[in-house]
TORRO-65668 format. One record per residue: residue in one letter; z, x, y of N, C-alpha, C in turn; residue number from 1. Coordinates in nm, 4 decimals, m for minus. Last residue first. Layout:
BEGIN
+------+----------+----------+----------+----------+----------+----------+----------+----------+----------+-----+
! code !      n_w !      n_u !      n_v !     ca_w !     ca_u !     ca_v !      c_w !      c_u !      c_v ! pos !
+------+----------+----------+----------+----------+----------+----------+----------+----------+----------+-----+
!    A !        Z !        X !        Y !        Z !        X !        Y !        Z !        X !        Y ! NUM !
...
+------+----------+----------+----------+----------+----------+----------+----------+----------+----------+-----+
***
This chain:
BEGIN
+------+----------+----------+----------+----------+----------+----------+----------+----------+----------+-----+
! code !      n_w !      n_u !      n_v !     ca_w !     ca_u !     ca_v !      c_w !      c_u !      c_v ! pos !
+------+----------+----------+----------+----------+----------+----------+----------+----------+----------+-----+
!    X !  m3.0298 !   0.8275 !   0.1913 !  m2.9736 !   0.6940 !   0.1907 !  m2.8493 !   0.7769 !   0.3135 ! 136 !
!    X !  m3.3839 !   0.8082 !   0.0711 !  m3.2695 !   0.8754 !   0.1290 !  m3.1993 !   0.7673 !   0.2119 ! 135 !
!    X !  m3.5701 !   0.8043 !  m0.1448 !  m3.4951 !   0.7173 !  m0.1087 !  m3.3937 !   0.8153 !  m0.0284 ! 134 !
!    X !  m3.8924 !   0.8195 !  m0.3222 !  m3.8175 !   0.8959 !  m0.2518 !  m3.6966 !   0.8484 !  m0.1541 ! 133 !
!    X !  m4.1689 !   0.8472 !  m0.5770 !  m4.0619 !   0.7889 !  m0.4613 !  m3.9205 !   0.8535 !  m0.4476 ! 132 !
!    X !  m4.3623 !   1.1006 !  m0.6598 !  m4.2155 !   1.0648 !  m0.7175 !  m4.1286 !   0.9901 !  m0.5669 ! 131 !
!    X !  m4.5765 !   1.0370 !  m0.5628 !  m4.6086 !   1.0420 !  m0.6832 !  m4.4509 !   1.0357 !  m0.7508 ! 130 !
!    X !  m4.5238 !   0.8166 !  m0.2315 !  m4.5688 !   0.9646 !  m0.3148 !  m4.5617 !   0.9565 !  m0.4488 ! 129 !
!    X !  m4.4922 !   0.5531 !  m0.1439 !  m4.6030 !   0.6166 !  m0.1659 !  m4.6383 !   0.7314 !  m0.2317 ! 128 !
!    X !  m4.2167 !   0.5411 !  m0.0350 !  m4.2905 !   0.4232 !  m0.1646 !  m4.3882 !   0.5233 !  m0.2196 ! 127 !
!    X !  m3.9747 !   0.6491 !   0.1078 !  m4.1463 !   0.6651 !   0.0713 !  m4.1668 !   0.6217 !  m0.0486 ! 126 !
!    X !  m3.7443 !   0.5834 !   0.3067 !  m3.8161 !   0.5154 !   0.2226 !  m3.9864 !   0.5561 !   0.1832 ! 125 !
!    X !  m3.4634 !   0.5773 !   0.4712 !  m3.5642 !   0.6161 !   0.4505 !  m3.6502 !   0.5702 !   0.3314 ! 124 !
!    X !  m3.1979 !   0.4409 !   0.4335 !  m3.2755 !   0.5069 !   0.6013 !  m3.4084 !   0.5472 !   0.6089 ! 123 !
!    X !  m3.0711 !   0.2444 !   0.1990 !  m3.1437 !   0.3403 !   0.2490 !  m3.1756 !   0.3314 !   0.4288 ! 122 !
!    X !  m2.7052 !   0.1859 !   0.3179 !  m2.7849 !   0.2492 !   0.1854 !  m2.9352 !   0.3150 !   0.2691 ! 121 !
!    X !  m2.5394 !   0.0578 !   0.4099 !  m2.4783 !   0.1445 !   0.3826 !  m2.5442 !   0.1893 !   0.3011 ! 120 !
!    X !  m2.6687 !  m0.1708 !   0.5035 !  m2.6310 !  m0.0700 !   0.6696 !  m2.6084 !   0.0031 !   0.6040 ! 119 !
!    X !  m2.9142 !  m0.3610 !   0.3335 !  m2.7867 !  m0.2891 !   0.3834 !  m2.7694 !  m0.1912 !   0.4688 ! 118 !
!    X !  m3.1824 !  m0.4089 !   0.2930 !  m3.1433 !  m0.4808 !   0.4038 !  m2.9624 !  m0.4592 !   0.4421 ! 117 !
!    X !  m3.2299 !  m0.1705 !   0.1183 !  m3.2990 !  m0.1745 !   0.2500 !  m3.2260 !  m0.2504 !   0.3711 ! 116 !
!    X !  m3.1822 !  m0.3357 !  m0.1370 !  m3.1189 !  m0.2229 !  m0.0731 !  m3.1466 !  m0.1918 !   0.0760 ! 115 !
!    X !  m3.3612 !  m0.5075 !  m0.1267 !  m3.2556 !  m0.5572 !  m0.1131 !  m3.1375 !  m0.3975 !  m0.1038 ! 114 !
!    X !  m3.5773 !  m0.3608 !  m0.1291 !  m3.6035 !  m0.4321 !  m0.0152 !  m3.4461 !  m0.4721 !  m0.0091 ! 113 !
!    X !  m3.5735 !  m0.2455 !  m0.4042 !  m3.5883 !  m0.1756 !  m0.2794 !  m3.5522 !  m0.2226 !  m0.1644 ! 112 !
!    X !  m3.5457 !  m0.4370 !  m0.5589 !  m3.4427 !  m0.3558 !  m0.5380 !  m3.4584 !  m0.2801 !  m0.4330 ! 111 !
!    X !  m3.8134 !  m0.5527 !  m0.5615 !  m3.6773 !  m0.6453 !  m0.5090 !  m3.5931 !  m0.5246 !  m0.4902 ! 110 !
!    X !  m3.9704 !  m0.3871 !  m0.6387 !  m3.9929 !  m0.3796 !  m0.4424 !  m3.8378 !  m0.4779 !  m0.4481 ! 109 !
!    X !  m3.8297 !  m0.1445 !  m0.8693 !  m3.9162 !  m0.3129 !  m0.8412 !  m3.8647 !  m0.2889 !  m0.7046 ! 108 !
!    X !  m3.8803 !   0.1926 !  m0.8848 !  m3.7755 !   0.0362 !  m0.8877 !  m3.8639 !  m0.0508 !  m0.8744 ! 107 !
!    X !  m3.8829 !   0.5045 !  m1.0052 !  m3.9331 !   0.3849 !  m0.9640 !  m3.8745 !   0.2861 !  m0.9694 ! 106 !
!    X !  m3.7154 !   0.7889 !  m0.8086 !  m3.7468 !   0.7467 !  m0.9349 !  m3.8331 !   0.6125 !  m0.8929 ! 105 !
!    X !  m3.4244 !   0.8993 !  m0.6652 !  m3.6010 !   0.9482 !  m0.6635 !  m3.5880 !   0.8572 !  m0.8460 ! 104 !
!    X !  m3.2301 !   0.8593 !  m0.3386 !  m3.2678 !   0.7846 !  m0.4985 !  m3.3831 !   0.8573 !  m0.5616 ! 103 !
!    X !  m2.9710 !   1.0495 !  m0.2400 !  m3.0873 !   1.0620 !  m0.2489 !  m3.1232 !   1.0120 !  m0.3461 ! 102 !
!    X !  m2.7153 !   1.1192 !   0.0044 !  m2.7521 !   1.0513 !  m0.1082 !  m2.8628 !   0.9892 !  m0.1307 ! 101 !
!    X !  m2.6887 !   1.4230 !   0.1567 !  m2.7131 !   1.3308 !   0.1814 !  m2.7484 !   1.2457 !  m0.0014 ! 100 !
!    X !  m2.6065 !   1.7133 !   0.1551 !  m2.4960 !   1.6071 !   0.2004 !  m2.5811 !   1.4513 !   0.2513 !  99 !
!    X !  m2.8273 !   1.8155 !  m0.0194 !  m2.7937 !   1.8782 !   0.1411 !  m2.6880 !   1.7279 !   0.2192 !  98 !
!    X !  m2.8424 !   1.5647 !  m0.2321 !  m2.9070 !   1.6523 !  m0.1961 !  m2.8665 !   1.7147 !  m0.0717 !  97 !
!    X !  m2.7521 !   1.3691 !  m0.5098 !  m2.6678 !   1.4217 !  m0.3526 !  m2.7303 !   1.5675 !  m0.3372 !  96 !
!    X !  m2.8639 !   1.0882 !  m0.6551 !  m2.8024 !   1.2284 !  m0.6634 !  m2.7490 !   1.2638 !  m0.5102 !  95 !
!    X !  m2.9656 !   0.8359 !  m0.8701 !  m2.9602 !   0.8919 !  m0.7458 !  m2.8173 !   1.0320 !  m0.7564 !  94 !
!    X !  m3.2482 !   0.7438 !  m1.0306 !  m3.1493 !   0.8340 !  m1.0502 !  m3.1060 !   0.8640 !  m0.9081 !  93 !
!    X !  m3.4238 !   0.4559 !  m1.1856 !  m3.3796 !   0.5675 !  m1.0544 !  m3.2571 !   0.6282 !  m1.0903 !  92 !
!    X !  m3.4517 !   0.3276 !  m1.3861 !  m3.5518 !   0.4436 !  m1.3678 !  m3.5300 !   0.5256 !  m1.3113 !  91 !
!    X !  m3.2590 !   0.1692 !  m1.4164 !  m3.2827 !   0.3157 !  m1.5349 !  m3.3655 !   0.4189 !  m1.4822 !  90 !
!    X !  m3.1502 !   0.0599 !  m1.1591 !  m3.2095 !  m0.0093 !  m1.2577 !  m3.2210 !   0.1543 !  m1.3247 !  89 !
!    X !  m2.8365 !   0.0595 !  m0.9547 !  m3.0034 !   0.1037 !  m0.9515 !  m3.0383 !   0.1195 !  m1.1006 !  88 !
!    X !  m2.5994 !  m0.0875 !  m0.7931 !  m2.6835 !  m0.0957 !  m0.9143 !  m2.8201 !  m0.0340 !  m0.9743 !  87 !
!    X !  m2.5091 !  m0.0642 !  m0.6039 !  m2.6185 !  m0.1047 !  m0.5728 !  m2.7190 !  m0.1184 !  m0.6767 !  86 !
!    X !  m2.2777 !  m0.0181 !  m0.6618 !  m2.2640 !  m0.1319 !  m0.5386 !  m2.3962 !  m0.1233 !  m0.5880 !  85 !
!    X !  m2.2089 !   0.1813 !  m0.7797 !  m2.1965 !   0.0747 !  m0.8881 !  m2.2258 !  m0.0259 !  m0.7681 !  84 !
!    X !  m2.3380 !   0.3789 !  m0.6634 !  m2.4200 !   0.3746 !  m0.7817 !  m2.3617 !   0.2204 !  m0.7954 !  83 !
!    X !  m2.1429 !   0.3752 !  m0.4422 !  m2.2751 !   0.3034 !  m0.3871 !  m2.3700 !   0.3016 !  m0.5546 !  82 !
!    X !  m1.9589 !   0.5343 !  m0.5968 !  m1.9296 !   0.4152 !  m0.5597 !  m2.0555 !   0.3461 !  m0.4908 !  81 !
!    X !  m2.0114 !   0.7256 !  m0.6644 !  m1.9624 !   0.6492 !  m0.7692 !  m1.9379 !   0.5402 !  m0.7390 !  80 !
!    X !  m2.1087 !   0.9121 !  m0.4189 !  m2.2065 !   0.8482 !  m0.4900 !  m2.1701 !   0.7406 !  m0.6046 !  79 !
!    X !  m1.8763 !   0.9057 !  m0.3121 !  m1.9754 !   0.7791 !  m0.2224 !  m2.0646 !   0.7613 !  m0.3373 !  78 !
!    X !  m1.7261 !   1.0821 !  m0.4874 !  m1.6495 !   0.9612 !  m0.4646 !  m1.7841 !   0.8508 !  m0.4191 !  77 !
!    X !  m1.8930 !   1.2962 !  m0.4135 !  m1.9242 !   1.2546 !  m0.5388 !  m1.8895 !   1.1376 !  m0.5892 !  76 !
!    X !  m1.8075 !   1.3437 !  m0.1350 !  m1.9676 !   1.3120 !  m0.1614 !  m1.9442 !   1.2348 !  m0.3008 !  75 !
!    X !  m1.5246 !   1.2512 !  m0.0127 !  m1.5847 !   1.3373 !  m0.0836 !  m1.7107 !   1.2662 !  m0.1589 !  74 !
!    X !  m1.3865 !   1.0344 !   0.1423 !  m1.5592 !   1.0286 !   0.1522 !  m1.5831 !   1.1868 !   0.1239 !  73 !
!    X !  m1.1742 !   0.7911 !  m0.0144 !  m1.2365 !   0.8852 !   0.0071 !  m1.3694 !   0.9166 !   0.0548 !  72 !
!    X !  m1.0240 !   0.5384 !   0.0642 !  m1.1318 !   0.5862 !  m0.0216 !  m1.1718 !   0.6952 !   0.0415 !  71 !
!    X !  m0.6596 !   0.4700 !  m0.0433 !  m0.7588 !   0.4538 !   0.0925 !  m0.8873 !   0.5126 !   0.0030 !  70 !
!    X !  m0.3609 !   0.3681 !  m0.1159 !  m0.4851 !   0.2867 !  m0.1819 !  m0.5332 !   0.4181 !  m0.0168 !  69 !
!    X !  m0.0710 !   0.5640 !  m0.1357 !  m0.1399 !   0.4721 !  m0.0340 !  m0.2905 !   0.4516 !  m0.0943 !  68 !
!    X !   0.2023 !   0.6634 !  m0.3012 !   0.0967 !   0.6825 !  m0.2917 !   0.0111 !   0.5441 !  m0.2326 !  67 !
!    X !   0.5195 !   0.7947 !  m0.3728 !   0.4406 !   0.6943 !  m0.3381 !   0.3278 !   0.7364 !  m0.2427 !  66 !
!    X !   0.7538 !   0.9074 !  m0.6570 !   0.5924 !   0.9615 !  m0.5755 !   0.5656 !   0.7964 !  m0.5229 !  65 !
!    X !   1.0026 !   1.1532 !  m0.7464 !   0.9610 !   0.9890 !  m0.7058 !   0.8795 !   1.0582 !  m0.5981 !  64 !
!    X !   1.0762 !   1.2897 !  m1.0434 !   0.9845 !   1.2846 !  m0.9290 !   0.9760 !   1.1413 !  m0.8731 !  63 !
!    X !   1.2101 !   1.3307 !  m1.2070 !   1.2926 !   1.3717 !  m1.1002 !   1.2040 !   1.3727 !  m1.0259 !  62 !
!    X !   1.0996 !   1.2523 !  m1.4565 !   1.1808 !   1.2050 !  m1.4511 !   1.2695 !   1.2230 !  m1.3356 !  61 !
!    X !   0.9213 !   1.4929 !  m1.5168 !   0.8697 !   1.3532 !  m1.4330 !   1.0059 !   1.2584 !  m1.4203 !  60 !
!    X !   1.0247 !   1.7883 !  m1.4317 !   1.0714 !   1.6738 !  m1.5014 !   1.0227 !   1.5489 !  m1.4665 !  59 !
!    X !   0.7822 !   2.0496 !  m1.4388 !   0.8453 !   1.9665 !  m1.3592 !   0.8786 !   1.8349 !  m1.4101 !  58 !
!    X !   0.6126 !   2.2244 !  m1.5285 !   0.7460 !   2.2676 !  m1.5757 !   0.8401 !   2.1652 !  m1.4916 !  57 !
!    X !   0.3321 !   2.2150 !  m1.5456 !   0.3933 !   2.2449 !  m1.4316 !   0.5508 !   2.2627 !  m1.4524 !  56 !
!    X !   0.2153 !   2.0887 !  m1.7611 !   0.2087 !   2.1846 !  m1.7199 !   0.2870 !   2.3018 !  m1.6331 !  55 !
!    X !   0.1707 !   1.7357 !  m1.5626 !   0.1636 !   1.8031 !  m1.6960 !   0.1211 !   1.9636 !  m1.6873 !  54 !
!    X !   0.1497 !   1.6450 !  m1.3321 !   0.2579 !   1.7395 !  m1.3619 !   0.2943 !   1.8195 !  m1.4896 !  53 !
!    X !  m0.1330 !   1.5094 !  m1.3307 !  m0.1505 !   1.6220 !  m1.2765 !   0.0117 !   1.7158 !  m1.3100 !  52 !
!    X !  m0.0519 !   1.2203 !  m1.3807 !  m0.0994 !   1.3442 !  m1.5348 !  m0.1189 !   1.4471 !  m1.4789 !  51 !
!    X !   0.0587 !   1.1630 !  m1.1013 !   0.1528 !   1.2001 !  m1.2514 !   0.0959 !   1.2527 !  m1.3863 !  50 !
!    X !  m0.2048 !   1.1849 !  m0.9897 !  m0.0856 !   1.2560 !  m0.9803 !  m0.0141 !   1.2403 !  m1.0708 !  49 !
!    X !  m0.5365 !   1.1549 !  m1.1072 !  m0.3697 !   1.0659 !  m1.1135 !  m0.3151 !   1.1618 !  m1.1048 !  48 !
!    X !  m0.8371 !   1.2277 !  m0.9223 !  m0.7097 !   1.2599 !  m1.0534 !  m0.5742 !   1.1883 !  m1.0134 !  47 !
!    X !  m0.9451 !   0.9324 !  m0.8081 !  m0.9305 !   1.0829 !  m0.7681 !  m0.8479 !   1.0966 !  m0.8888 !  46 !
!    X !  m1.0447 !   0.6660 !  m0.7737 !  m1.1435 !   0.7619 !  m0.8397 !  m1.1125 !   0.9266 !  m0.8528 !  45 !
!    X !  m0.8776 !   0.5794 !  m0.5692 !  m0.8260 !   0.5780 !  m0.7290 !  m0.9296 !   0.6363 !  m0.7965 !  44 !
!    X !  m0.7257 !   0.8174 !  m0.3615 !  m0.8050 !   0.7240 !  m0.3913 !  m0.7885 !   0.7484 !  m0.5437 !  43 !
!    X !  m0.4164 !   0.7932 !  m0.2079 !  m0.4944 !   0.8882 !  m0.2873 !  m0.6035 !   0.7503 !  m0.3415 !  42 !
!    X !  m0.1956 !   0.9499 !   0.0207 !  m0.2814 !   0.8715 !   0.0647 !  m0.3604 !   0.9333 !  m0.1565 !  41 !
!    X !   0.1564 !   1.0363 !   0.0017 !   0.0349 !   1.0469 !   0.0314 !  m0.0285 !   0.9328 !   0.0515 !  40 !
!    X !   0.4632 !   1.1790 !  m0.1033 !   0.3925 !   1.0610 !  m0.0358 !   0.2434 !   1.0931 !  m0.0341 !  39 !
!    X !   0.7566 !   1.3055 !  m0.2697 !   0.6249 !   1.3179 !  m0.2033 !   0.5350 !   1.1592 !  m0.1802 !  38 !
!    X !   1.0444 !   1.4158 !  m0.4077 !   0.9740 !   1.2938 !  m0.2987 !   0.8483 !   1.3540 !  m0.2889 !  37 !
!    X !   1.2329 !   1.4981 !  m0.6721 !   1.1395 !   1.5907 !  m0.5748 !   1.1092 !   1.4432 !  m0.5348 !  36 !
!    X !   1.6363 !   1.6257 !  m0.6871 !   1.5119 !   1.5645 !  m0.7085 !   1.4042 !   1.5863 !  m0.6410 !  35 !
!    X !   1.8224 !   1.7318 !  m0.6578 !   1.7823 !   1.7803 !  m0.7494 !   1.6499 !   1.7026 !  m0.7655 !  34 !
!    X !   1.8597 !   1.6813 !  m0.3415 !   1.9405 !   1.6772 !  m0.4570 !   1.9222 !   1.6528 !  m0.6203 !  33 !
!    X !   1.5546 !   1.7213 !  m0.2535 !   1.6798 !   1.6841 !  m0.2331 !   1.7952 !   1.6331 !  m0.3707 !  32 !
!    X !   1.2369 !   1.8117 !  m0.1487 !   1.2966 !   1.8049 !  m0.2180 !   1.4843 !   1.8004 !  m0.2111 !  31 !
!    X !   0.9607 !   1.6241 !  m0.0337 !   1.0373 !   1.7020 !  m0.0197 !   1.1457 !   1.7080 !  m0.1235 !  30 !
!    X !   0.6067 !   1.5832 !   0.1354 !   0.7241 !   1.6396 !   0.0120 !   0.8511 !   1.6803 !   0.0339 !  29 !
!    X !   0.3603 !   1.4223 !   0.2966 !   0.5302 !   1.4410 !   0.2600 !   0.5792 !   1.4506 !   0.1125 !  28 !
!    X !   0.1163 !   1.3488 !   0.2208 !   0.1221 !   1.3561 !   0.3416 !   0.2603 !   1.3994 !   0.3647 !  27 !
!    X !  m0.1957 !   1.4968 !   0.0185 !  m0.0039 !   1.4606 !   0.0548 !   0.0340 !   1.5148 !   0.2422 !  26 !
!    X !  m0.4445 !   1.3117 !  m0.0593 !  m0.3998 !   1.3471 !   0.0605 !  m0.2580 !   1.3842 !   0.0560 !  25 !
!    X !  m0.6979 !   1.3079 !  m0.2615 !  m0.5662 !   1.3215 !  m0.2607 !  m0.5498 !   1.3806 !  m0.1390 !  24 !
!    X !  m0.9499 !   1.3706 !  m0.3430 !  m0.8984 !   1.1963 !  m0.3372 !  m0.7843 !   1.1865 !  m0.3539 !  23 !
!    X !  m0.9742 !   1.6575 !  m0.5445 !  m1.0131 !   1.5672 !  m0.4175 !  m1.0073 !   1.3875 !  m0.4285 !  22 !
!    X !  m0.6857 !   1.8956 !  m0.4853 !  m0.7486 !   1.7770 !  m0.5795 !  m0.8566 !   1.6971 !  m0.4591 !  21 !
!    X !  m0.4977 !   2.0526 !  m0.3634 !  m0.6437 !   2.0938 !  m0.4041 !  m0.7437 !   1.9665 !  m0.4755 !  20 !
!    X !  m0.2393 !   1.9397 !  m0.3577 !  m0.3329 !   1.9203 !  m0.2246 !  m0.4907 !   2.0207 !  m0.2803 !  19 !
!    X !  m0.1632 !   1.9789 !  m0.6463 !  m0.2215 !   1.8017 !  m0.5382 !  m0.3069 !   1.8172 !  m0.4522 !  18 !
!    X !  m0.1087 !   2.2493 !  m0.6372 !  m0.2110 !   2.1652 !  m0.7323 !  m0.2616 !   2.0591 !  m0.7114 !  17 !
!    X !   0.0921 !   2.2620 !  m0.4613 !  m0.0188 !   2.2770 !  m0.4386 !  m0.1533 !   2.2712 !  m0.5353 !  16 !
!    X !   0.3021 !   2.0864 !  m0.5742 !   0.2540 !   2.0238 !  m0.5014 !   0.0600 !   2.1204 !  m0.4541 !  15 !
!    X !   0.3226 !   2.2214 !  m0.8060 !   0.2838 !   2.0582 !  m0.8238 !   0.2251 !   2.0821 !  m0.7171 !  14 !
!    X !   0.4165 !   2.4616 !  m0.6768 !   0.2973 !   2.4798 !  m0.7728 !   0.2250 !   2.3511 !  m0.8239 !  13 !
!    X !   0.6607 !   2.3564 !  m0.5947 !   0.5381 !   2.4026 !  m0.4927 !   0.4167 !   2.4169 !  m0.5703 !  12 !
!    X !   0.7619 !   2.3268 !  m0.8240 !   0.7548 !   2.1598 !  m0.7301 !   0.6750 !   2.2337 !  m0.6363 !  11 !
!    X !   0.8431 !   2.5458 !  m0.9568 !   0.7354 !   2.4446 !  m0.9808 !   0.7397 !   2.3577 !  m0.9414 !  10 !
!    X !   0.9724 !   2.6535 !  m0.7260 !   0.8906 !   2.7259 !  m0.7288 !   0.7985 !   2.6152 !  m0.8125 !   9 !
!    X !   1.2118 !   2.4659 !  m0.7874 !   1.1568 !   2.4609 !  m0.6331 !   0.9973 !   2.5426 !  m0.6586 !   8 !
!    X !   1.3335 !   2.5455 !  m1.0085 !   1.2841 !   2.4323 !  m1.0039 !   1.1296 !   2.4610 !  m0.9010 !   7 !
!    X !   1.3870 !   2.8380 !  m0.8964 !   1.3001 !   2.7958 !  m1.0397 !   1.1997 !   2.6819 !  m1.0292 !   6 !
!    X !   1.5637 !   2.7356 !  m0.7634 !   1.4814 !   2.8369 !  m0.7577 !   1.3916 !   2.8274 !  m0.7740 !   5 !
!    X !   1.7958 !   2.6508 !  m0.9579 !   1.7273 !   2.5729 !  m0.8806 !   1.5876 !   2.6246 !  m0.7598 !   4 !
!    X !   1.8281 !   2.7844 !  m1.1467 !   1.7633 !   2.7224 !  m1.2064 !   1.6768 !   2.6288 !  m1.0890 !   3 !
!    X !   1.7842 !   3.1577 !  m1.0088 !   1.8630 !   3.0799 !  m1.0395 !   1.7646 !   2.9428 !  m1.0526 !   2 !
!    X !   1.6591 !   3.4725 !  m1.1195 !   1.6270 !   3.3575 !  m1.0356 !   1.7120 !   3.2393 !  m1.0825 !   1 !
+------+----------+----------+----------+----------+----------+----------+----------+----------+----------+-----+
***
């Protein structure tokens, strides 16, 4: 197999190592005179593409990468990000039940109510059972 072959075979093995990642979009690769291009979309809670070439047998020094700010809505991305928007005090724990984000634990009625009055949090609300219940 000749070197440039070679190359090409670990610039597909980069690249399909990217497009498995989540909070990574490539939207254009390509490769040209000994060098590799690629583009995308990648959120910043997602693995960093350039520690992702570690491994890969690919010269970071022949990669030029540009990459677009956007957020993801892989589940685990919403929950890292509505945990730090909404702050929920020790007691509550929120998690991700059947693709929905779910608080169970106890809060003060302020946190409740001030969560409540957002569009991007709870829908539901049982105060009342023995383990409250927040679906969001």
């Amino acid at each position: 197999m000749s070197p440039e072959a070679r190359a090409a075979e670990h610039w597909q093995y980069y690249v399909s190592r990217l497009e498995t990642q989540p909070g990574i979009i490539v939207a254009q690769q390509t490769a040209r005179g000994g060098h590799f291009y690629i583009s995308g979309l990648r959120d910043p809670l997602g693995a960093d593409p350039q520690s992702l070439l570690s491994g890969t047998q690919v010269d970071p020094v022949r990669v030029h990468s540009q990459w677009q700010f956007y957020q993801s809505l892989e589940p685990e991305f919403v929950l890292k990000r509505l945990t730090a928007s909404l702050a929920p005090p020790d007691t509550v724990r929120l998690s991700i039940v059947k693709d929905r984000i779910v608080a169970e634990g106890e809060a003060p009625d302020t946190w409740i109510d001030r969560g409540a009055q957002r569009p991007d949090s709870f829908r539901q609300a049982d105060r009342n059972s023995t383990s409250p219940r927040f679906v969001m």
